[in-house]
KOLRO-673908 format. One line per 10 residues: number of its first residue (from 1); their letters; for each residue x, y, z of C-alpha. Coordinates in Angstrom, 3 decimals. Layout:
// residues N
NUM	a	X Y Z; ...
***
This chain:
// residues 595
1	xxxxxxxxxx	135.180 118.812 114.952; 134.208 115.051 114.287; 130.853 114.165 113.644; 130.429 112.135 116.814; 131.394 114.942 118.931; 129.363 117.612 116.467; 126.406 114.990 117.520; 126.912 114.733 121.434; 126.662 118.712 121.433; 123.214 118.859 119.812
11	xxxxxxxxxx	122.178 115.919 121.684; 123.349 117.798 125.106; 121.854 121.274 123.882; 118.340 119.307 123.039; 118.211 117.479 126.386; 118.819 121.019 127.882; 116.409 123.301 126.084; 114.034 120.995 124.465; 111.538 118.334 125.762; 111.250 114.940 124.999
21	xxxxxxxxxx	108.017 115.135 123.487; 108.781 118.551 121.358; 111.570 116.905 120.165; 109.867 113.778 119.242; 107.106 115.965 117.613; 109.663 117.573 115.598; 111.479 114.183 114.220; 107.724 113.276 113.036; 107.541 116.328 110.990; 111.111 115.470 109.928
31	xxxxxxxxxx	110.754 111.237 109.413; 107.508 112.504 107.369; 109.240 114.572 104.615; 112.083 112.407 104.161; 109.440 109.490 103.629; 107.386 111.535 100.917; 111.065 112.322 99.350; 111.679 108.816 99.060; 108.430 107.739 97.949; 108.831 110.605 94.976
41	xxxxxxxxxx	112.433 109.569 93.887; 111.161 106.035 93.830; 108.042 106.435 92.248; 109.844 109.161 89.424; 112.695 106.456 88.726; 110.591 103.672 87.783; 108.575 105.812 85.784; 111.787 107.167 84.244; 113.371 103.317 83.682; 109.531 102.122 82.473
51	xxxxxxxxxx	109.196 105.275 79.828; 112.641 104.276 78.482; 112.138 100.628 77.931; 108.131 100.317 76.758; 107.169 104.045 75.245; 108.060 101.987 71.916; 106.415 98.987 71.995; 102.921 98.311 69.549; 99.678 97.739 71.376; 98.363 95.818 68.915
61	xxxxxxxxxx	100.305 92.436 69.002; 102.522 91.134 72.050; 106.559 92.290 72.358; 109.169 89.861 72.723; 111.287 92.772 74.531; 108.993 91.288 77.891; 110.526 88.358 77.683; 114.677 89.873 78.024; 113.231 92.781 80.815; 112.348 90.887 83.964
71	xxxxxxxxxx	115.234 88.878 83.805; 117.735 91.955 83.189; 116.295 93.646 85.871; 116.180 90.762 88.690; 119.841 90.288 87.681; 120.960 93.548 88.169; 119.176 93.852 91.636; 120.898 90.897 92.623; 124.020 92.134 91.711; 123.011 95.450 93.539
81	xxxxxxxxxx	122.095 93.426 96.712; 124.830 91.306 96.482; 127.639 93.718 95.746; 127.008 96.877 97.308; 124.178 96.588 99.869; 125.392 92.953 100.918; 122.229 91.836 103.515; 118.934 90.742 103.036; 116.368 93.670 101.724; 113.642 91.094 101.060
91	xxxxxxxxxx	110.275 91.268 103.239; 110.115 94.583 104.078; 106.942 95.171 106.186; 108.051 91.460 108.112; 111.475 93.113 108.801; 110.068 96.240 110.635; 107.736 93.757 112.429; 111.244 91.846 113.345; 112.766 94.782 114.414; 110.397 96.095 116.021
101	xxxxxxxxxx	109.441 92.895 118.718; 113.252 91.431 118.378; 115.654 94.271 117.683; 114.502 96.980 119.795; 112.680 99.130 116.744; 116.680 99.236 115.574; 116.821 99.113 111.587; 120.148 99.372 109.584; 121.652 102.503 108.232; 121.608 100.789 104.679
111	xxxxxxxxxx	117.923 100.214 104.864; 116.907 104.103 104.075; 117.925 104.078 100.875; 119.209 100.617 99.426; 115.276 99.533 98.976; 114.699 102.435 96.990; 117.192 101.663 94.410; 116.561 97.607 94.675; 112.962 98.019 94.128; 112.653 101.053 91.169
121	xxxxxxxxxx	115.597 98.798 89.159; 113.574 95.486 90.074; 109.904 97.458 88.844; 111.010 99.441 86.347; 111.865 96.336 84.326; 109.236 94.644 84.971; 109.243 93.111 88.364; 105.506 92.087 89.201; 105.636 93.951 93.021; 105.033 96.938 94.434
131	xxxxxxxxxx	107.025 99.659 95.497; 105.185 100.297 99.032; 106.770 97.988 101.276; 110.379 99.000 100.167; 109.074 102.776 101.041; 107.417 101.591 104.361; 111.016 99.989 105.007; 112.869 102.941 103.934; 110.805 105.385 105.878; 111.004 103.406 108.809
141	xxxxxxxxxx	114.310 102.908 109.182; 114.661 106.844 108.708; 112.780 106.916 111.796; 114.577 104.546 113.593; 117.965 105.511 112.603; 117.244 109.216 113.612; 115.973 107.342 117.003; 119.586 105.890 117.293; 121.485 109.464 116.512; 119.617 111.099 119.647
151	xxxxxxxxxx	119.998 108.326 121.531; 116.637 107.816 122.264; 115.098 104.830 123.925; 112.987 101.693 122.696; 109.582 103.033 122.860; 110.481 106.102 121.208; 112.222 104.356 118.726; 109.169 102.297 118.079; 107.307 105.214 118.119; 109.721 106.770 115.171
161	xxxxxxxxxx	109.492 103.631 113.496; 105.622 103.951 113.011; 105.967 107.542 112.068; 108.019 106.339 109.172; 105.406 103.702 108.361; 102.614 106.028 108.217; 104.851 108.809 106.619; 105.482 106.227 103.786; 101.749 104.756 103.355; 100.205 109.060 103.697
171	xxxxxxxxxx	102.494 110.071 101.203; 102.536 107.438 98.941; 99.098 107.593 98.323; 97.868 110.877 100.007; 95.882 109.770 102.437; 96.838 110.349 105.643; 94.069 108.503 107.685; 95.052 105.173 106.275; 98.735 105.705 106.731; 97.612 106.114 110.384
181	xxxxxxxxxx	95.051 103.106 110.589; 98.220 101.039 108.827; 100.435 101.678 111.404; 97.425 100.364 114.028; 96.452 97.128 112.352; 99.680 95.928 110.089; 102.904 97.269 112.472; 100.350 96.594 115.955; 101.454 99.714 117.444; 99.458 100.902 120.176
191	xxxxxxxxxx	97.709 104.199 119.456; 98.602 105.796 122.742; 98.619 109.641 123.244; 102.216 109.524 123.142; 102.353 108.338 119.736; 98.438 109.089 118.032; 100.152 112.445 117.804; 103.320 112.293 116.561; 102.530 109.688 113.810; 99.692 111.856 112.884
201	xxxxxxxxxx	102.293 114.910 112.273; 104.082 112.560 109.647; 100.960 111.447 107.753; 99.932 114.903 107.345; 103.573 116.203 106.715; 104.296 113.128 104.290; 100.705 113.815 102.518; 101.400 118.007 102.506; 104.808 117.103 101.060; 103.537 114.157 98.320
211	xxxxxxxxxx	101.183 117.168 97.206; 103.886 119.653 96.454; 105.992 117.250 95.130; 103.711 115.667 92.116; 100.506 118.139 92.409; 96.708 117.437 92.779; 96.916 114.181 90.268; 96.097 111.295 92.438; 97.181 107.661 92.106; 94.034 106.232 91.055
221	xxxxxxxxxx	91.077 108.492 89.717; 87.695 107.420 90.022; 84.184 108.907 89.006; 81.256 107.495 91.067; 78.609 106.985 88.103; 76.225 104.831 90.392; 74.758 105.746 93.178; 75.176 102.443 95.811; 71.670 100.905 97.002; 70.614 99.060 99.850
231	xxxxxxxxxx	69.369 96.038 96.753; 73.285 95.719 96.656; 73.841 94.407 99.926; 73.258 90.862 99.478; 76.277 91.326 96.328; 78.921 93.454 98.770; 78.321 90.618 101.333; 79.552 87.678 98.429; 82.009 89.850 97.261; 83.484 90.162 100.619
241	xxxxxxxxxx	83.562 86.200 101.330; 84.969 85.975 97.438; 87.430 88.364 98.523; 88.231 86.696 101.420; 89.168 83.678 99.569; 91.319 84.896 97.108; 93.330 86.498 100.044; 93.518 82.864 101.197; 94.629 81.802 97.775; 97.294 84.768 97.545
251	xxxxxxxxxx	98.868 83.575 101.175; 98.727 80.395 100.787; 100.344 80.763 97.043; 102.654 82.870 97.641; 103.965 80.747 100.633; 104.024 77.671 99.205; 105.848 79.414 96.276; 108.542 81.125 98.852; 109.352 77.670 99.888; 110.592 76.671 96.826
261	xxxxxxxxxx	112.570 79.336 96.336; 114.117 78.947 99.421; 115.188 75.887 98.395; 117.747 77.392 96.000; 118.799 79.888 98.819; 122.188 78.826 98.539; 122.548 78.800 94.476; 121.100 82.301 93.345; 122.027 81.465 89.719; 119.268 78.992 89.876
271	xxxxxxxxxx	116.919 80.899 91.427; 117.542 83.412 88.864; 116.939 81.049 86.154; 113.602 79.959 87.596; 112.244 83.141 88.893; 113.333 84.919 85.634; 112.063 82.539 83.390; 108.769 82.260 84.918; 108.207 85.721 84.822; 109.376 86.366 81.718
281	xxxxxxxxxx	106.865 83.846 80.111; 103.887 85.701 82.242; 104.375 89.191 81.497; 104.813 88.182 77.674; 101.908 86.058 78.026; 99.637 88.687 80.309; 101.577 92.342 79.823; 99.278 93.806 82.528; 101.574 91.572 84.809; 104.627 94.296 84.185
291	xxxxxxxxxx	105.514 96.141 87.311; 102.889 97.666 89.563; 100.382 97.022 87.434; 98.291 100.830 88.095; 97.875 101.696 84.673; 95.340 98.259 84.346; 93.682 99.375 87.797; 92.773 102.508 86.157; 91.261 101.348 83.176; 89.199 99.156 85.021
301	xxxxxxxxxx	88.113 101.968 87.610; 87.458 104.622 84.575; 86.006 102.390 81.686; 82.427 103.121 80.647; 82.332 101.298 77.458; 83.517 97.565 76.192; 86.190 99.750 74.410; 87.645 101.028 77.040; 87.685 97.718 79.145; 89.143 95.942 76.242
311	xxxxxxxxxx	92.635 97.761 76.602; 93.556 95.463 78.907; 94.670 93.020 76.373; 96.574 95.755 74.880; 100.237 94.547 73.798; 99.337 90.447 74.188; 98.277 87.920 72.388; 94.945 88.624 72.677; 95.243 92.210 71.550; 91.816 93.042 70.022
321	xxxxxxxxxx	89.951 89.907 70.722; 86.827 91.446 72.959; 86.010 87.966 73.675; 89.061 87.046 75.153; 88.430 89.860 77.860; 86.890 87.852 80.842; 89.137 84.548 80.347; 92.052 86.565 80.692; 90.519 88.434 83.618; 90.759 85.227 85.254
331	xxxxxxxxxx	94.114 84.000 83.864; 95.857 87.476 85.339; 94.229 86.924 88.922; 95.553 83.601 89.319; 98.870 84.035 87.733; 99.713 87.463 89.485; 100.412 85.757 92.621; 103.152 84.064 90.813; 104.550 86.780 89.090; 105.215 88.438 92.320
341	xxxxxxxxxx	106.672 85.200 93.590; 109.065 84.377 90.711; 110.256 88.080 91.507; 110.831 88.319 94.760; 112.098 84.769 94.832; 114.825 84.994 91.686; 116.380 88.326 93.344; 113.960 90.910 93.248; 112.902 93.650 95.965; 109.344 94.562 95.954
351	xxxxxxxxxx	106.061 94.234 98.225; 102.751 92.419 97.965; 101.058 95.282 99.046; 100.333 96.380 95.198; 99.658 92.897 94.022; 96.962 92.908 96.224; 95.417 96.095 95.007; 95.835 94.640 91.676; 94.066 91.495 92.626; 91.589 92.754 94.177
361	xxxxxxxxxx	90.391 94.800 91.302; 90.618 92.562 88.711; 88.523 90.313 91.030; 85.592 92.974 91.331; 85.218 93.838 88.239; 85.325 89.681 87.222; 82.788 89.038 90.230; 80.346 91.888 88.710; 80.680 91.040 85.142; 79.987 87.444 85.847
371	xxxxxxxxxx	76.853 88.671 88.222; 75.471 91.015 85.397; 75.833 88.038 82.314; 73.886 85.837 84.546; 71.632 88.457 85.322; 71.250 86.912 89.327; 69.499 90.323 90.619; 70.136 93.815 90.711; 72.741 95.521 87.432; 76.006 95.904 89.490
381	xxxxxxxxxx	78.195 99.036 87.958; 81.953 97.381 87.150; 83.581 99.966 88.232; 82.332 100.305 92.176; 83.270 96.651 92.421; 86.390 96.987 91.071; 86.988 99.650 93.734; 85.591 97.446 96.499; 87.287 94.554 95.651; 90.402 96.081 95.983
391	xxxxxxxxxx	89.679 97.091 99.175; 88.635 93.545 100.419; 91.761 91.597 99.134; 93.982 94.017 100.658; 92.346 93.344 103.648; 92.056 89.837 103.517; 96.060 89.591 102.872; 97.065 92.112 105.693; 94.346 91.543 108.363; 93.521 95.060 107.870
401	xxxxxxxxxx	89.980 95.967 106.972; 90.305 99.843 108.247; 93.235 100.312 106.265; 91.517 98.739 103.070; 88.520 101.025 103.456; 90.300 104.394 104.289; 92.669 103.381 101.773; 90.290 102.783 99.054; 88.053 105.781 99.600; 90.847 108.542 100.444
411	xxxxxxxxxx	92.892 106.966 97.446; 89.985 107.578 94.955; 87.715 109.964 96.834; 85.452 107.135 96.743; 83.474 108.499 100.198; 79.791 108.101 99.093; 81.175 103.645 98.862; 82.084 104.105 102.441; 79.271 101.425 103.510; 80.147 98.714 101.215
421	xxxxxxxxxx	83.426 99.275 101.280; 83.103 98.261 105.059; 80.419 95.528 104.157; 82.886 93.992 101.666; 86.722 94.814 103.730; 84.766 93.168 107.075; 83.352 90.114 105.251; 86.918 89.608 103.564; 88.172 89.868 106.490; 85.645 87.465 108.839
431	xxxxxxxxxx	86.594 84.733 105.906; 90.498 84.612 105.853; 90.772 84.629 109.645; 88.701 81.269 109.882; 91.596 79.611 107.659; 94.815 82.367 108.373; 95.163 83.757 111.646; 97.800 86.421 110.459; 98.404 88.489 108.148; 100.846 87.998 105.514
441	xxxxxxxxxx	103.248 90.281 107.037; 102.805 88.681 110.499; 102.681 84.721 109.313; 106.490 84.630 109.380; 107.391 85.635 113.031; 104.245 84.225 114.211; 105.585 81.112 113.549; 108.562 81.729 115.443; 106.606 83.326 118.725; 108.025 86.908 117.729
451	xxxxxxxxxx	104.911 88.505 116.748; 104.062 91.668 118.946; 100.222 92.228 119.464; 98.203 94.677 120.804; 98.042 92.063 124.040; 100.164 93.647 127.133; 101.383 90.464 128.113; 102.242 89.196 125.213; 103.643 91.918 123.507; 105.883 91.975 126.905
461	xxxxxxxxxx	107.012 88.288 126.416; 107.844 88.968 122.607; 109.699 91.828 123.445; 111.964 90.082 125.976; 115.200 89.043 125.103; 116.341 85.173 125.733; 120.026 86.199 125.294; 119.238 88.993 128.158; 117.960 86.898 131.052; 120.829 83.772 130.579
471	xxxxxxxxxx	122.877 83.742 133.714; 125.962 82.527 132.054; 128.338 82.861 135.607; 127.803 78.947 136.563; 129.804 76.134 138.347; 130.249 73.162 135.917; 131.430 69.803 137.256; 132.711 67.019 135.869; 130.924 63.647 136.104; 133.876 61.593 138.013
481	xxxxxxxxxx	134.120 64.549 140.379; 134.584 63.258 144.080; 131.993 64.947 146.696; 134.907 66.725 148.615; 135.947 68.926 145.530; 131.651 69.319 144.480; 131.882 70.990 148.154; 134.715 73.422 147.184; 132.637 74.353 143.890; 129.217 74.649 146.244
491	xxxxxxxxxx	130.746 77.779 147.646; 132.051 79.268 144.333; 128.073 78.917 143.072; 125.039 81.698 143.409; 122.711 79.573 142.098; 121.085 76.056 143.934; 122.229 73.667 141.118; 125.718 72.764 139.591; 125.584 71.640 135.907; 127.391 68.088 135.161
501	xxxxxxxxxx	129.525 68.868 131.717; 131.471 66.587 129.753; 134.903 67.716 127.958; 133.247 69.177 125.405; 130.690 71.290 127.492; 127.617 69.225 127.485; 124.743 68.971 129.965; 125.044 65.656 131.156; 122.796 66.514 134.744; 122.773 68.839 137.530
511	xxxxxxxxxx	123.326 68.600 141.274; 120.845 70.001 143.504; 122.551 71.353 146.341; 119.350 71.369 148.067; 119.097 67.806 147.612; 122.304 66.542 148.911; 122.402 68.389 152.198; 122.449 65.268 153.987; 126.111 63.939 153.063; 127.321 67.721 151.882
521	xxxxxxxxxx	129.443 68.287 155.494; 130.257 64.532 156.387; 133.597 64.575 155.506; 134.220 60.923 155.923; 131.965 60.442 152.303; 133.892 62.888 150.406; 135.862 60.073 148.374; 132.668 57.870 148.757; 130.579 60.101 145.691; 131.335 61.245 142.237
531	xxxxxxxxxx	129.417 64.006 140.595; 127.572 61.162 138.663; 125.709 59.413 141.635; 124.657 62.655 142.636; 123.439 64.104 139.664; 119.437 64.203 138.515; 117.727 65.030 135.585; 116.835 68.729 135.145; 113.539 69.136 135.515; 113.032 70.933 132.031
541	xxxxxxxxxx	115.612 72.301 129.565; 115.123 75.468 127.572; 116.678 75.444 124.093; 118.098 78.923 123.152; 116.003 79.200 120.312; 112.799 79.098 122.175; 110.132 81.750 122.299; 109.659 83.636 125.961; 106.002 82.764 125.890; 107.378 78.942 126.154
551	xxxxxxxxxx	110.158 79.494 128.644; 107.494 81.422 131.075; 104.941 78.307 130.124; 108.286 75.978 130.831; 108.398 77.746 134.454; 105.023 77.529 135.280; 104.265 73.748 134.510; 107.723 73.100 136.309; 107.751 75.293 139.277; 111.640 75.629 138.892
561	xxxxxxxxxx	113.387 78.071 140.230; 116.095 77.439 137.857; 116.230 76.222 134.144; 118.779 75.031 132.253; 119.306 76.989 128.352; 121.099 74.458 125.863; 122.100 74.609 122.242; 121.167 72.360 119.416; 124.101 70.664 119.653; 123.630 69.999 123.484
571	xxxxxxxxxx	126.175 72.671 124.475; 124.815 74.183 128.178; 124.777 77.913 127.263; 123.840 78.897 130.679; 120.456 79.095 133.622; 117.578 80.985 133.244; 116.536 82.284 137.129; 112.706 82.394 137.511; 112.899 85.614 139.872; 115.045 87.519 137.471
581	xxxxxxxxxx	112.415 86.384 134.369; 109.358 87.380 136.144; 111.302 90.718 137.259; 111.945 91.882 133.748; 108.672 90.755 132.781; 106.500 92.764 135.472; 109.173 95.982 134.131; 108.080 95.638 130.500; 104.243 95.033 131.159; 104.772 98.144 133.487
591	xxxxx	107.117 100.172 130.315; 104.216 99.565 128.210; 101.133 100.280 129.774; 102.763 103.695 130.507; 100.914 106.170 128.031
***
């Protein structure tokens, strides 16, 4: 029996003895293992390919080894993505965004398991990402590509989609609450009844799982020393605006640096050359830059003595210089943002969601240590900064302060920081959205009206398809076409106009029907008018590139009843009716305020 056939019978014996909702229960408990599987292979081969490369190296003066890694490992990811996978892996969280407001929540095949491999070869040597967006992406095209087998439809697909999402953050880092609050703020799906459930099934499946899989040992450990005070306030509220502006720094970096890159799309060699180079001369210049970057967050988050602190300049340069500790602090927050750009951009696969853990921490523990040398008020512990700093530059960078504080205090059991981690993710948060009204993840398709939001109405435009609501069954005419034969084509026509094309199909004008009434029947004019006396301007034209929130603008400032959709190059493509676009519309506002 074939496989497609073997498929159809399940699918016909589940739509017979098992409910929709049972069965979309059950592909949550499902999507949510297969995510903690994938975040444990990942996670166990770039420990496997890091062990093998570094377990030699000397911490007390720098390796030249950093300088051959990076650039081995972008190549060979390039050669992976190139060769084998052959599509763009890159953006990971952005592409389940795409897919979810322009694809119909449909992810490729390829997609559950070609970031895994992309992203532990481009981390294990090196790469300065992180390995969660690759597992978000990999669990949620799981979900979507189970979605696909059952035939299921596009808000269960979505639905599936942010089951893998969760099921990816949950087991990642065990913590199940901010794999749900992710999928709420970052992916903007709506927590309805019929999906609060099933998402919550594969955060505590994925979590459940991550626990069997690698034990009690959590990510990050930390060890509350210092009780928080109220005196502290005044400190969580700065740290949450300094937060808030290195999330602005990190965005605004890290785009400016993408556009370079994308520059060289066309010549990867070069890209390569720059990407690799850069980030070869960074991680030999600040080690702490290689991969993840976990092991630094933890000596930060565990130190209690200048001894312990001081490991950070373990393996550089600066190896054993305590006074070196602070400037290079700084030096590694303002370079990491690069790192991660010179490896994403010269072929790597990997996610900025670590980088801005990373960040974040290095930038509490600098903004405490600089408070406590300058002695400005009350001693603030290192280590609780640390912590809340990471929690406010993840926020600032994805727009989501719940997921940065249920992150931060289910990753390190950090509950008894609960208030200022909410005093610093909010004021992070309140800083980068006067400068960056979307996230990171979002910027991209926001730029291109493809964003979907928690807004009914415009989640329904974004969802719409252009390509869906052409009418491509139209009368053309030719310019020198005498009124006589324009009469034949009138009654060929469903639609009021007829479109004026040259040879080579473009709009030149359009004759209103309703406009030439007058001489349509006198058949003494027919030889008396060409198509080109009669034609008019269209009122508007619609290029087939634009966003639905501008053709339904477009409509409304025109009062058309029909629009004309062009090409770049001029080419009429077809007519948009104003009926049929509202009547899709009120079905989708009406699809998704269904619970």
């Amino acid at each position: 029996m074939s496989n497609e056939k073997w498929i159809e019978r399940v699918h016909n014996w589940r739509v017979e003895h098992v409910s929709d909702k049972m069965f979309l229960l059950v592909l949550a408990l499902v999507v949510g293992f297969f995510a903690a599987v994938a975040a444990y292979i990942l996670h166990s081969i770039i420990n496997l390919i890091v062990a093998l490369l570094t377990s030699q190296f000397e911490r007390s003066h720098a390796n030249w080894l950093y300088l051959v890694y990076p650039v081995v490992g972008i190549y060979l990811t390039s050669l992976f993505v190139s060769y084998i996978v052959r599509d763009d892996i890159s953006h990971g969280i952005t592409r389940i965004l795409y897919a979810i407001s322009s694809n119909k929540s449909r992810l490729k095949s390829h997609n559950c398991w070609s970031s895994v491999i992309a992203s532990a070869i481009t981390i294990g040597f090196g790469g300065s990402v992180g390995a969660e967006a690759p597992i978000v992406l990999t669990g949620s095209a799981i979900g979507s590509n189970l979605g696909q087998l059952f035939h299921l439809d596009r808000k269960t697909l979505m639905t599936l989609v942010g089951c893998g999402a969760a099921g990816a953050i949950a087991g990642i880092f065990k913590a199940p609450i901010a794999g749900l609050v992710f999928t709420l703020e970052v992916l903007l799906i709506d927590m309805t009844m019929s999906s609060l459930l099933p998402i919550l099934i594969s955060c505590v499946t994925a979590t459940c799982f991550t626990y069997i899989f690698r034990g009690n040992e959590a990510l990050f450990t930390f060890h509350l020393d210092n009780v928080w005070t109220v005196e502290r306030i005044p400190a969580c509220l700065l740290l949450g605006i300094s937060c808030g502006l290195v999330s602005l720094y990190f965005i605004r970096t890290m785009s400016f640096a993408e556009g370079i890159f994308e520059r060289f799309k066309d010549r990867p060699h070069v890209r390569l050359a720059i990407g690799g180079t850069l980030l070869s001369l960074l991680i030999f210049l600040f080690p702490v830059l290689y991969g993840e970057g976990y092991t630094s967050i933890n000596l930060l988050l565990n130190g209690k003595t200048e001894a312990d602190w001081n490991q950070i300049l373990d393996n550089s340069l600066f190896a054993g210089q305590a006074a070196m500790l602070l400037p290079y602090l700084a030096l590694v927050l303002l370079t990491k943002v690069f790192a991660t750009s010179a490896t994403n951009g010269g072929g790597g696969c990997g996610g900025t969601f670590a980088p801005s853990l990373f960040i974040g921490c290095f930038a509490g523990f600098l903004f405490s240590r600089l408070w406590n040398i300058e002695q400005i008020g009350t001693y603030l512990p290192e280590k609780n900064f640390a912590l809340m700093g990471m929690a406010g530059v993840m926020s600032g960078v994805m727009h989501a302060p719940l997921t940065g504080i249920f992150l931060i205090a289910e990753l390190t059991g950090g509950y008894s920081l609960l208030l200022p981690l909410m005093i610093v993710s909010v004021s992070a948060y309140l800083t980068i959205i006067v400068f960056e009204p979307h996230s990171i993840y979002g910027a991209r398709l926001a730029k291109e009206g493809r964003l979907l939001t928690h807004h009914t109405d415009h989640a329904a435009l974004t969802l719409m398809n252009l390509e869906s609501v052409i009418d491509r069954d139209y009368v053309a005419v030719s310019p020198d076409m005498e009124l006589g034969q324009i009469v034949n084509k009138v009654s060929r026509t469903h639609i009021r106009v007829l479109p004026v094309t040259d040879n080579a199909g473009t709009l030149l004008g359009e004759v209103d029907i309703t406009h030439i009434r007058k001489v349509l029947f006198r058949i003494e004019l027919y030889h008396h008018f060409r198509a080109s006396q009669l034609m008019e301007e269209p009122v508007a034209t619609l290029t087939d590139t634009a966003p639905m929130t501008t053709v339904m603008k477009t409509f409304e400032r025109t009062g058309a009843e029909w629009l004309p959709v062009i090409a770049s190059d001029k080419h009429l493509k077809g007519y948009i009716s104003r009926q049929r676009l509202y009547t899709l519309y009120r079905k989708m506002v009406h699809d998704l305020s269904e619970d």
